[in-house]
C-alpha positions in Angstrom: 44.7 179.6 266.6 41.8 177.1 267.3 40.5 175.4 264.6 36.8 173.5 263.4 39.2 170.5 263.6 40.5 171.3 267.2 37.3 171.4 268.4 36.8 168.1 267.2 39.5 166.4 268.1 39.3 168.0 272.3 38.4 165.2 274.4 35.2 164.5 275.0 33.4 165.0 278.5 33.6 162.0 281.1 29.8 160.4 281.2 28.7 161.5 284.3 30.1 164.9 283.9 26.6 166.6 283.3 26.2 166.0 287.2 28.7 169.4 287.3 26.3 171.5 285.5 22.9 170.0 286.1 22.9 168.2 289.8 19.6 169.1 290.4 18.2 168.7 294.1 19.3 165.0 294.4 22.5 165.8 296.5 20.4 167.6 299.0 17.6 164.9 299.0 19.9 162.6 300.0 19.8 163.9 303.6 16.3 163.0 304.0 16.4 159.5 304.2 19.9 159.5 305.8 18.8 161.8 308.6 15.2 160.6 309.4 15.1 156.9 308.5 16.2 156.3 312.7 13.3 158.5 313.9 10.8 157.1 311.3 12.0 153.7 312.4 11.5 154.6 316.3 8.5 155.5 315.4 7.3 152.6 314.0 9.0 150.2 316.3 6.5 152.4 318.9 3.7 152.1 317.1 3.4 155.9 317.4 0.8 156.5 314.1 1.4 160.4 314.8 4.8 160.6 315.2 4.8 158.4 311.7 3.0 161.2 310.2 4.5 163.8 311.8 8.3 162.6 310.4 6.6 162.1 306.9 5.5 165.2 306.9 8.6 166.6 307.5 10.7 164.4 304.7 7.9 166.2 302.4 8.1 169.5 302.8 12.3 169.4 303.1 11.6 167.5 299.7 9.8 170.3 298.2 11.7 173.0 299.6 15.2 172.2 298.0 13.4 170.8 295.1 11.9 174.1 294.2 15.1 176.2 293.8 15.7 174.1 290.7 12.6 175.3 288.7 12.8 177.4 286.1 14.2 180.6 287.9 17.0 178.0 289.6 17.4 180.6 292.5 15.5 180.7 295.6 12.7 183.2 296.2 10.1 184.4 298.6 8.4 181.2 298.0 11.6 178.8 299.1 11.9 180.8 302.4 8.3 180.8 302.8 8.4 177.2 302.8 11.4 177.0 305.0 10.2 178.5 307.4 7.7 175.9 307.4 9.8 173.4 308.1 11.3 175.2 310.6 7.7 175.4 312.6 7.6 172.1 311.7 10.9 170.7 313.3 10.3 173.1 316.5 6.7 171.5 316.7 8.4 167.8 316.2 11.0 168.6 319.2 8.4 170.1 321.5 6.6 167.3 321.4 8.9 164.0 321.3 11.6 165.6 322.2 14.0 163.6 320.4 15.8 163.4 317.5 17.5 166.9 317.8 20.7 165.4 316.4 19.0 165.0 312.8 16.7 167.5 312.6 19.5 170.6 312.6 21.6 169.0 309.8 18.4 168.9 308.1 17.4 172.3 307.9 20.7 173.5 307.5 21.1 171.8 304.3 17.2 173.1 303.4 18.7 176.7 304.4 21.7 176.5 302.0 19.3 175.9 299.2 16.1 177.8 300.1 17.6 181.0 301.4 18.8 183.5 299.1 22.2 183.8 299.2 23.4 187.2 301.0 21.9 185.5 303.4 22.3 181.4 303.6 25.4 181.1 305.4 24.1 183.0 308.0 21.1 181.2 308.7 22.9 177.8 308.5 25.4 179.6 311.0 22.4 179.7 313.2 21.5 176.3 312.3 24.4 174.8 313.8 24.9 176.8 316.5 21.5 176.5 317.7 21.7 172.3 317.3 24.9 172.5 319.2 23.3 174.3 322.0 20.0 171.7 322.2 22.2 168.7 321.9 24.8 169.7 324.2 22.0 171.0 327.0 19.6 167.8 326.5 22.8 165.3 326.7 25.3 167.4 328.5 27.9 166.0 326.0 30.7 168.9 324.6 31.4 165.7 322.4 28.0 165.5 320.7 27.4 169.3 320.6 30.5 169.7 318.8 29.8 166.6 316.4 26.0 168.2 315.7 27.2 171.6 315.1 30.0 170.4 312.3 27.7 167.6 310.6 24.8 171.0 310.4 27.7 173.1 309.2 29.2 170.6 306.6 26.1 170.4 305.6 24.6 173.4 304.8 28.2 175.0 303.7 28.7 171.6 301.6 25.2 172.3 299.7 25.5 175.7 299.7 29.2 175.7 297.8 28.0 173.2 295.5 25.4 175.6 294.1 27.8 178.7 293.6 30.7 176.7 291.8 27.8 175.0 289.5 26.3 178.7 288.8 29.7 180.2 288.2 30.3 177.2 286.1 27.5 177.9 284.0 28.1 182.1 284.1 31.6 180.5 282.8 30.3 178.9 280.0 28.0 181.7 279.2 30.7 184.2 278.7 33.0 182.0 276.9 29.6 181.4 274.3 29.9 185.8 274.1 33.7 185.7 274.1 33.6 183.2 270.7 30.4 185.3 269.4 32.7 188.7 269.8 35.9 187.0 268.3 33.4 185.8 265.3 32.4 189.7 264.6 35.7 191.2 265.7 37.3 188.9 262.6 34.4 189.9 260.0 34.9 193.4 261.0 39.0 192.8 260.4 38.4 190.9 257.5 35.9 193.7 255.7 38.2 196.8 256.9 41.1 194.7 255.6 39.3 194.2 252.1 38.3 197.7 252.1 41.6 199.3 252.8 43.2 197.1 250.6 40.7 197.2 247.4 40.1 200.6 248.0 44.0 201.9 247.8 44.3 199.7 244.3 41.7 200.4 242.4 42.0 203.8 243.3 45.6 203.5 242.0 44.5 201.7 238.8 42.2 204.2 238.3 44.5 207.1 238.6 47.2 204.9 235.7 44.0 203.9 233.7 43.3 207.4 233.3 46.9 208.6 232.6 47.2 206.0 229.9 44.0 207.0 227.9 45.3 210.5 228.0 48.6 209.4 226.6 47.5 206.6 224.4 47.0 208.8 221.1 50.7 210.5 221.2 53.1 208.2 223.6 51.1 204.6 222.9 55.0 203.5 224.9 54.2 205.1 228.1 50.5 204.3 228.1 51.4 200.7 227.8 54.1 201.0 230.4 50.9 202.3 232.6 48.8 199.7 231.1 51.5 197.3 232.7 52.1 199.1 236.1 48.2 198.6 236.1 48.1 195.0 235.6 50.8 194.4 238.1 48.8 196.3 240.6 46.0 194.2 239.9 48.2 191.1 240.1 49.4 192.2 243.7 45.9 193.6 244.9 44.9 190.1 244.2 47.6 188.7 246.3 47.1 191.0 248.9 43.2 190.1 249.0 44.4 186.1 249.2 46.8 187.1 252.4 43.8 189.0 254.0 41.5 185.5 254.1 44.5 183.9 255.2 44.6 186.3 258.2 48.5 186.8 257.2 48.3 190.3 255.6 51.3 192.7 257.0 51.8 196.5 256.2 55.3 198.4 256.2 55.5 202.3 256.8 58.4 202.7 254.1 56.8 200.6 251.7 53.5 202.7 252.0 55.9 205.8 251.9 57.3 204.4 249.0 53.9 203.6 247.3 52.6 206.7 248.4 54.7 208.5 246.9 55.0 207.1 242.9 51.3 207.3 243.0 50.7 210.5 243.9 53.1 212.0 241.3 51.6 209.4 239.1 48.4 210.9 239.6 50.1 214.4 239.0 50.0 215.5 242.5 53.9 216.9 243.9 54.8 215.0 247.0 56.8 215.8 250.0 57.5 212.8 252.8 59.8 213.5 255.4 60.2 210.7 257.8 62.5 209.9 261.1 65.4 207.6 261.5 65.5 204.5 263.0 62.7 201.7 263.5 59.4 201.4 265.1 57.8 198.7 266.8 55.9 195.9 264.1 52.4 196.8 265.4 53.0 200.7 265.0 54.6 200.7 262.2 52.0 198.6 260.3 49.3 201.0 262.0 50.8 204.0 260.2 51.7 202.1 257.2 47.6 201.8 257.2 47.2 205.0 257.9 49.5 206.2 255.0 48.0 204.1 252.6 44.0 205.1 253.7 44.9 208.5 253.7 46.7 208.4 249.9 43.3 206.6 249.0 41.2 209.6 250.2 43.2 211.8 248.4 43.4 210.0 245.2 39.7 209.8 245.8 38.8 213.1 246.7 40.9 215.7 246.3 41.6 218.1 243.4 45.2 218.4 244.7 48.5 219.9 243.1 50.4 219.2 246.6 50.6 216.5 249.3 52.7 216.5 252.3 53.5 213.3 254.4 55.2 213.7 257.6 56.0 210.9 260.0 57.8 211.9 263.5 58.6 210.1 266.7 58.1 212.5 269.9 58.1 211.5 273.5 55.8 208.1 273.4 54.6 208.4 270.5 54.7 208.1 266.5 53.0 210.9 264.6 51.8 210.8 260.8 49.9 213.7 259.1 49.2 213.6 255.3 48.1 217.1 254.4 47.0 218.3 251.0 46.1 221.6 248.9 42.6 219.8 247.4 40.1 222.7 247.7 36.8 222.6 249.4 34.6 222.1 247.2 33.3 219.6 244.2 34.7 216.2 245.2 36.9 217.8 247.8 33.8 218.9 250.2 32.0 215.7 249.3 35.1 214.0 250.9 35.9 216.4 253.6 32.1 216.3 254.7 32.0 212.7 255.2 34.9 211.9 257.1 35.2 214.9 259.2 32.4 213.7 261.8 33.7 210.1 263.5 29.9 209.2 263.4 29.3 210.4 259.9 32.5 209.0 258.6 33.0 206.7 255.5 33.7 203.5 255.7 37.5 203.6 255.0 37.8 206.3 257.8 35.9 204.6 260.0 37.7 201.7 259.4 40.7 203.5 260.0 40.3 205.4 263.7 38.7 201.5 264.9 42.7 200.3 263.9 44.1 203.5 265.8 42.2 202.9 268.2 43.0 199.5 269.0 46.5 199.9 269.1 45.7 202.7 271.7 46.3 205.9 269.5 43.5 208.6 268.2 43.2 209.7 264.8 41.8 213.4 263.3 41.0 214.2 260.2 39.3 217.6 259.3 39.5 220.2 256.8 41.9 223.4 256.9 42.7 226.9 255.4 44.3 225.6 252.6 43.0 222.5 251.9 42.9 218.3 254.0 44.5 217.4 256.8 44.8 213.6 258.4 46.4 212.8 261.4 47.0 210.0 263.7 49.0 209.8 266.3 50.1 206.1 268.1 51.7 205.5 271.2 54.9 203.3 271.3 56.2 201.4 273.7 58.8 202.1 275.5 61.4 198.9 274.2 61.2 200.0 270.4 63.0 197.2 269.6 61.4 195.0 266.4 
């Protein structure tokens, strides 16, 4: 399990590692100088004031059109294409007229089309990029050679760019969901750590209830068996403690027979007959402790609850699945109803219920719980796996 102090001791990021997750536009504005610093410097070896201003011109609005898809929406819009396709006008007016530099001027807006385009359709416009400089360069110079050439540096270009944007936004859609995966692993533990303190408080102080009870009734003619309950209740108390100490330390386990076994001296404690009929041989560690919890919520409810005489515990093992039903004779009404009213509806259900079919759940099972002819019924039913070995 990671810890506060594992996080604190994982090596720390290399310094220039926020490059990864923040390049900004400087990889793509790189290409500006590299690609029109030889027609800029024709130009002014020339003297030619307008093809000076013409090149600048050109540097400026590439500039601003892959500097734009880094705003604050940091995806490319109507506006970016908009102003792509000004530089397209703009390169198409530059080659018309000087009819040079066609070997810089595709790698250019491929890389401006990788950033400015929206992405269902990027690749497909630098696709068109390059295969439209390979075309001019190879019919102005007749050079397979320097078609070719043109046509990869437009494609490495625009596919380099473009690449580097998606791995940096699934990086950052990566770090987003791990920042939900540790927010649902917070709340999945409070809700484990509150349904394991309410199960577990819930079942022994119903229990030392039921034996605080018994002993005032027998205090004034057997004082030796209302101590011996006074005892059973302080050991209780003693082990609910424990139990409560194991469930912050995330190391609380739950047995089927020992539940059975619990299940059944407090019951009769509590003066209610008890039946438990259970299967031989072993289930799997995760459904066995399901159904021990679903043994010992469902002896809560009834301690709780019910104005019982009988209860009947039955645990079976059919075709991929365990079964456990805990039904009892508590009548419908007074505390019975009260009971049978609020865990009969999922959505309505108390806590402990509730509590109770999220645990079945998660191990893949379904749990019912209702009212009958005759009295309660629970019933959850688990899947197991098909090695049953421990």
């Amino acid at each position: 399990m990671t810890t506060i102090d594992d996080l604190d001791a994982s090596p720390s990021p290399p310094p220039m590692a926020w490059l990864a997750y923040r390049p900004g536009p400087w990889l793509s504005l790189i290409a500006a100088p590299v690609l029109l610093v030889a027609p800029l410097v024709a130009a002014l070896a020339a003297a030619d004031w307008a093809r000076v201003a013409a090149v600048l011109l050109l540097g400026g609005v590439f500039g601003l059109t892959v500097t734009l898809p880094f705003g604050s929406r940091r995806r490319p819009t109507v506006a970016t294409e908009l102003l792509f396709v000004a530089l397209l006008l703009l390169c198409s007016g530059y080659l018309v007229l000087w009819r040079t530099g066609q070997a810089l001027l595709f790698p250019l807006l491929a890389v401006a089309a990788s950033l400015a385009i929206r992405r269902r359709w990027a690749m497909g416009v630098v696709g068109a990029v390059s295969v439209s400089g390979a075309l001019a360069v190879g019919f102005e110079t007749g050079s397979l050679e320097a078609a070719v050439l043109v046509g990869f540096a437009a494609f490495a270009g625009g596919a380099g760019n473009y690449l580097v944007q998606y791995y940096v936004a699934l990086a950052r859609e990566l770090d987003r969901t791990r920042e939900r995966l540790a927010v649902a692993a917070v709340g999945e533990e409070r809700l484990r750590f509150s349904r394991d303190l309410h199960d577990l408080l819930g079942h022994s102080l119903s229990v030392i209830a039921v034996k605080s009870e018994a002993a005032r009734r027998l205090m004034p003619r057997d004082p030796d068996a209302a101590a011996e309950h006074v005892a059973e209740v302080e050991g209780i108390a003693r082990e609910a403690l424990s139990e409560v100490r194991s469930v912050v330390a995330g190391a609380r386990s739950v047995s089927l027979a020992e539940e059975l076994a619990n299940a059944r001296r407090t019951l009769e404690d509590a003066g209610v007959a008890t039946s438990v009929s259970v299967p031989d041989g072993s289930l799997p560690i995760t459904v066995d402790a399901v159904l021990g919890w679903v043994v010992r919520e469902g002896v809560t409810n009834v301690l709780r609850h019910s104005d019982a005489h009988h209860c009947a515990i039955e645990v079976t093992v059919q075709a991929g699945g365990a079964r456990v039903e805990i039904a009892d004779d508590g009548p419908v009404t007074g505390r019975g109803a009260a009971a049978e009213a609020s865990v009969s509806d999922g959505s309505r259900g108390g806590r402990g219920l509730e509590g109770l079919r999220e645990r079945v759940a998660a191990a893949g099972g379904e749990l019912r719980a209702g009212p009958t002819p005759s009295g309660f019924r629970l019933t959850a039913v688990v899947p197991v796996p098909e090695d049953r070995g421990r």
